[in-house]
N, C-alpha and C positions, 0 to 999 in steps of 0.2 A: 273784574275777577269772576270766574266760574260760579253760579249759584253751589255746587255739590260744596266746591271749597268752603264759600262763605259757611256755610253748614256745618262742616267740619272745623272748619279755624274755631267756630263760634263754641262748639263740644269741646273741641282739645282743650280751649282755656280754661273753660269750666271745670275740665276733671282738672287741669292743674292751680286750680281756682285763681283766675286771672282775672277778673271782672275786667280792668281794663283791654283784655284782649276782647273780650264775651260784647264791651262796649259798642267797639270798634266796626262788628259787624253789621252795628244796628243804622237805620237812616234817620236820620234828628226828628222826622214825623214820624216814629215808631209808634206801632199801635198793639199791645200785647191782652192776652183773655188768656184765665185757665179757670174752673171752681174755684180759687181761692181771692185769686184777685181779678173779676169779672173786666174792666174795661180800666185799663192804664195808657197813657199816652204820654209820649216824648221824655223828658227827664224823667219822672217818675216809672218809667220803666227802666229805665239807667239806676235810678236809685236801688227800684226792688233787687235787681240782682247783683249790685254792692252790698246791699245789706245781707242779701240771702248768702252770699259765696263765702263773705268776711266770719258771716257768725256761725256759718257750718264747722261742725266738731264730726272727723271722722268719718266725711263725704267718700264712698265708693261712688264713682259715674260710670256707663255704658249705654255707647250711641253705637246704631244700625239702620239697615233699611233708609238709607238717606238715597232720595228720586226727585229730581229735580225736571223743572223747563224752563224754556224762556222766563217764563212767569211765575210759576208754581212750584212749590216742592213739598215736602215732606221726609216724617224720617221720627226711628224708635228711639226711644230715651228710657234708661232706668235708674234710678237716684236710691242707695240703699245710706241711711243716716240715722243717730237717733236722733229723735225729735227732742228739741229744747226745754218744753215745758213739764213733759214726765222724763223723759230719756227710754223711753218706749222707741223698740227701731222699727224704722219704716221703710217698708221695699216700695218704693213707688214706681208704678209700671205709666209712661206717658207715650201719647202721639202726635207727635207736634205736625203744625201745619205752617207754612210762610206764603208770604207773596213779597216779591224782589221788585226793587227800583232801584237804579241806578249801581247795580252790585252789591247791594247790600237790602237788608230786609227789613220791610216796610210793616208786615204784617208777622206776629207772631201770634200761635194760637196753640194752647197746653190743652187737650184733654185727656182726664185720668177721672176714676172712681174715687168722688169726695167720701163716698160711704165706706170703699174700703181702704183709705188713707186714713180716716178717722180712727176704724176698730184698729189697725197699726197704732196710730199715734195716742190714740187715749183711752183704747182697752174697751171695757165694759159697756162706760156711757157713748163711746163710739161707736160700738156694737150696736147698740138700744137705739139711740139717737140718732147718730149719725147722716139716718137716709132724710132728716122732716127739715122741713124749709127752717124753722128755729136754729139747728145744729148749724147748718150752714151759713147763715147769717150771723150766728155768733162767730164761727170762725172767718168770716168775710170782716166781719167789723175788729176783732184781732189782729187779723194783718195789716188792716190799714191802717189801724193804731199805730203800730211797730212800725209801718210804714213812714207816718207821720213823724216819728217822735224820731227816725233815722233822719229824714231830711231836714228837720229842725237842727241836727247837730251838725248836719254835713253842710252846708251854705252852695257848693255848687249844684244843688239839687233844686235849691230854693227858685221860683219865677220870678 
């Protein structure tokens, strides 16, 4: 398959929250990074975007700029949702990066502004907070919480 496709298959599922399509795209040694969840590999990255697709409430998505090669691509992403734990909505503006084996994508890699996802998603003290190594590690050690406690319930997740 076309790297631009795999890119695209991988988005369209997303905006129709298909995780299992979003799956599909991925190579079983999947290696994913963004600020929130620094280093994820193989089911655990299958997991995070089960859980993330499943418990979104009122997901807008918009994918662009997708530039692929042989090997390499890239491509814009913007996720507008409220966030779960205040219901604060968050415009997230991302740039994602890949690297492709075998048709499918080996490497994925999110970068966005944790600082201003933060002031989005929790106002004041994400304002304040947000930019200092604490904030972020607090929100690192959350998601992996959530992370944990999803795969604990899901068993295909499980090693």
């Amino acid at each position: 398959m076309d790297n631009a496709v795999v890119v695209e298959k991988f988005y369209t599922a997303f905006q129709n929250k298909d995780w299992e399509g979003m799956l599909q795209c991925y190579h079983d040694d999947i290696h994913f990074s963004d600020p929130v969840f620094p280093d994820l590999k193989g089911k655990r990255v299958k997991a995070m975007w089960h859980m993330l697709v499943t418990s979104s409430k009122d997901l807008t998505l918009t994918f662009f700029d997708i530039h692929v090669t042989s090997e390499k691509g890239s491509c814009h992403w913007e996720a507008i949702y409220p966030f779960s734990k205040t219901g604060r909505t968050v415009h997230n503006k991302i740039n994602a990066q890949f690297i492709f084996k075998d048709g499918l994508i080996l490497r994925h890699k999110d970068h966005f502004s944790l600082w201003k996802w933060s002031q989005m998603a929790l106002g004041l003290s994400g304002l304040l907070l947000g930019w200092t190594p604490f904030m972020k590690k607090k929100i690192q050690l959350m998601a992996e919480t959530n992370l944990g406690s999803f795969i604990s319930k899901n068993s295909a997740y499980s090693s």
